[in-house]
C-alpha positions in Angstrom: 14.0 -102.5 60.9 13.9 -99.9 58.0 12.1 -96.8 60.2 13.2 -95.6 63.2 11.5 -95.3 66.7 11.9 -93.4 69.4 12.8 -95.7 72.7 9.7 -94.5 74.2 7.6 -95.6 71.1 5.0 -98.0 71.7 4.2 -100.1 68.3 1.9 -102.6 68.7 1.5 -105.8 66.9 0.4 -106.2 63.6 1.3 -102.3 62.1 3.1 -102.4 58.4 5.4 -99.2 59.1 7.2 -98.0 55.6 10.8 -97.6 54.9 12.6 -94.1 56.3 9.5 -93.4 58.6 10.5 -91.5 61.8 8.4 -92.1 65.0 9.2 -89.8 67.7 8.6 -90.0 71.7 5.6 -91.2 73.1 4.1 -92.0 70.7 1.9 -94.7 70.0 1.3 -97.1 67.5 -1.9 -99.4 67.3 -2.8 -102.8 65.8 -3.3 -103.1 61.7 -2.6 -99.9 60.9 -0.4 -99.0 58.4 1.7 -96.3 57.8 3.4 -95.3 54.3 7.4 -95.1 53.8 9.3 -91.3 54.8 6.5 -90.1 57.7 7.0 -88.1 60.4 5.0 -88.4 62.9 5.8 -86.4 66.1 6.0 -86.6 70.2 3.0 -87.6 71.6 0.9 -88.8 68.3 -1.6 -91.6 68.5 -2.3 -93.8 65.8 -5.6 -96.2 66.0 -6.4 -99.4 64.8 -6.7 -99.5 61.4 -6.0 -96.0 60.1 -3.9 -96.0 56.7 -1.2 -93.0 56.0 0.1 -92.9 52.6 3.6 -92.2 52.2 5.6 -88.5 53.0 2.7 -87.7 55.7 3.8 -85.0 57.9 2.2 -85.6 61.6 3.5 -83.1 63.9 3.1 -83.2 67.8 -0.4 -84.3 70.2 -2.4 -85.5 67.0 -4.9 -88.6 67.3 -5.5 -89.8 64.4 -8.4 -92.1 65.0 -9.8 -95.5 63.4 -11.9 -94.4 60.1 -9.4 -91.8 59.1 -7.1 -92.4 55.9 -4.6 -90.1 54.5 -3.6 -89.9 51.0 0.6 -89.1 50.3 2.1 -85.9 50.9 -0.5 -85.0 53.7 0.4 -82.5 56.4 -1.5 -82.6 59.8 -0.4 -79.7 62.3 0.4 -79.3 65.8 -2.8 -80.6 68.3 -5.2 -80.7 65.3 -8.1 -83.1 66.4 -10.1 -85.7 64.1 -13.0 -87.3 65.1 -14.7 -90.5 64.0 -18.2 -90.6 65.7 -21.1 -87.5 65.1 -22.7 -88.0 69.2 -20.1 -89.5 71.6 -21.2 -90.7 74.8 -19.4 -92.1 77.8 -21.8 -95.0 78.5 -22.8 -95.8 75.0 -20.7 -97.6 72.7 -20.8 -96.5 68.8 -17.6 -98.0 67.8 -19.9 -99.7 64.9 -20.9 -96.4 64.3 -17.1 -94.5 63.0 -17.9 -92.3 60.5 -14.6 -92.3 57.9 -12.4 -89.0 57.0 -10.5 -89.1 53.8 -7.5 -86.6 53.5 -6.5 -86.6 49.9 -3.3 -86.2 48.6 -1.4 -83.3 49.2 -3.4 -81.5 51.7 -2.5 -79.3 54.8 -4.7 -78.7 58.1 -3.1 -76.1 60.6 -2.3 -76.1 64.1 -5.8 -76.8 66.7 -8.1 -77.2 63.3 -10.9 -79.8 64.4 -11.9 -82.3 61.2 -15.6 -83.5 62.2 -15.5 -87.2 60.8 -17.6 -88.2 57.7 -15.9 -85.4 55.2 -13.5 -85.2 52.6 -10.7 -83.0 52.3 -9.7 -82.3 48.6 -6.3 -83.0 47.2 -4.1 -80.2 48.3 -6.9 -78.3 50.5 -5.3 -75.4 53.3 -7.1 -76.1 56.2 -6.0 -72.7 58.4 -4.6 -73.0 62.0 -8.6 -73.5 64.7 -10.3 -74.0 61.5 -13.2 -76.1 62.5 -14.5 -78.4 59.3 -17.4 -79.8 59.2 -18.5 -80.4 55.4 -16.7 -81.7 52.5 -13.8 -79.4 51.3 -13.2 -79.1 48.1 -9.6 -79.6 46.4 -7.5 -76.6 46.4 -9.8 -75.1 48.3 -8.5 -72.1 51.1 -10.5 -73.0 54.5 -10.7 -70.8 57.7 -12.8 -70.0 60.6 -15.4 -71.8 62.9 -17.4 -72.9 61.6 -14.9 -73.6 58.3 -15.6 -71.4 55.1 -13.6 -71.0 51.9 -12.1 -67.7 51.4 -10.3 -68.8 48.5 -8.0 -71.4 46.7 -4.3 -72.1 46.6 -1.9 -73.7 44.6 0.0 -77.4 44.9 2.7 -75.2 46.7 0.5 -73.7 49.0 0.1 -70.2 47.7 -2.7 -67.7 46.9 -4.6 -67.8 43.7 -5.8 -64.9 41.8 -8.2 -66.1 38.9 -8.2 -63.4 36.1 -11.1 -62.8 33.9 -10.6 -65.9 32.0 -10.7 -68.1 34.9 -6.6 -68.4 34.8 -4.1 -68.1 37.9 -0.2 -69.1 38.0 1.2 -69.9 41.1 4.0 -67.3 42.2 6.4 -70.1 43.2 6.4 -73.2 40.7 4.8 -70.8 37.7 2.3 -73.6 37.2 -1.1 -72.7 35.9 -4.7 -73.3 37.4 -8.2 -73.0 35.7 -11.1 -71.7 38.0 -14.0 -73.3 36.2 -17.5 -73.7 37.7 -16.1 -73.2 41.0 -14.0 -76.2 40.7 -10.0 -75.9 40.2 -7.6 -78.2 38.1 -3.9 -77.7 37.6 -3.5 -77.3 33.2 -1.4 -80.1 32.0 
C-alpha cells in the first residue's frame, strides 16, 4: 500500500487511492472513486461513489464530499464545509438520476461551514470565506463571502488581496507575481 489509513478507515472496493495520501479516522471511502497522490483528507470525511480528487487536495475534518463533485489539484476544502449534489431533496423521492455536478478547479480554497449548492463552478484559485453560502458560478481568483455568496474582491495564487491600479495591474505581496484585471476577468502575466 503506497497511502496510509487510519485503522478505523473504511475503504471500499474498487477506489484508486494515490501514492503519499493520508486518510485519517473514521473516515470513509466509497466504491470507484478516486483520489489523487499526497491528499489529506481528515477525521470523519466521506467520500461517495464516484467523486474524483486531483492530487495535493486538502480535506480537513466532517466534509462529505458527495457523487457529482470533482476537484481539480491543489484544492483546499475546510472544516464541516457542506457540498450538495441534488437542487430539491426529498426523503421519499429518489433523484439520484438527478446529481447535479460541482467542479472545484485547481487551486481553490472554501472556508470552514461554507455550503457549495451543486451545479456551479468554482474558478481556479477562488477564496471561498468561512459560512459562505455559493450558489452561482464563481469566477477564478475571485474573493467570495456572505450568504448568499458575493465577490468583494480577488486574490492572488497565494491567497492574498489584490489591489488593481489604474492600469488594471496588481502584484501579489508575497510571490511578487503580477495579475491583469481586464473586463472583470483576472489572469496571472506570463
Amino acid at each position: 500500500m503506497s497511502y496510509f489509513a487510519h485503522p478505523t478507515a473504511v475503504i471500499d472496493e474498487g477506489c484508486q487511492i494515490g501514492e503519499a495520501t493520508r486518510i485519517w479516522h473514521f473516515c470513509h471511502i466509497m466504491p470507484d472513486c478516486t483520489i489523487g497522490q499526497q491528499c489529506n483528507l481528515g477525521q470523519n470525511v466521506v467520500v461517495s461513489p464516484g467523486v474524483k480528487l486531483g492530487n495535493n487536495v486538502k480535506v480537513q475534518n466532517n466534509v462529505s464530499i458527495y457523487t457529482g463533485v470533482i476537484c481539480e489539484d491543489d484544492v483546499f476544502l475546510g472544516p464541516s464545509m457542506v457540498f450538495t449534489n441534488v437542487i430539491n431533496p426529498r426523503s421519499a423521492i429518489a433523484r439520484k438520476d438527478q446529481y447535479k455536478p460541482t467542479l472545484v478547479k485547481r487551486g481553490a480554497s472554501i472556508g470552514a461551514n461554507a455550503t457549495i449548492i451543486c451545479g456551479n463552478e468554482i474558478g481556479e484559485y477562488a477564496l471561498i470565506g468561512a459560512g459562505a453560502v455559493v450558489t452561482k458560478t464563481i469566477p477564478a481568483y475571485a474573493l467570495i463571502v456572505g450568504n448568499p455568496a458575493r465577490q468583494i474582491g480577488w486574490v492572488s495564487e497565494y491567497g492574498h488581496r489584490l489591489n488593481f491600479d489604474d492600469t488594471g495591474v496588481a502584484v501579489c505581496p508575497e510571490s511578487d507575481q503580477k495579475y491583469i484585471l481586464n473586463n472583470n476577468t483576472v489572469s496571472k502575466q506570463a
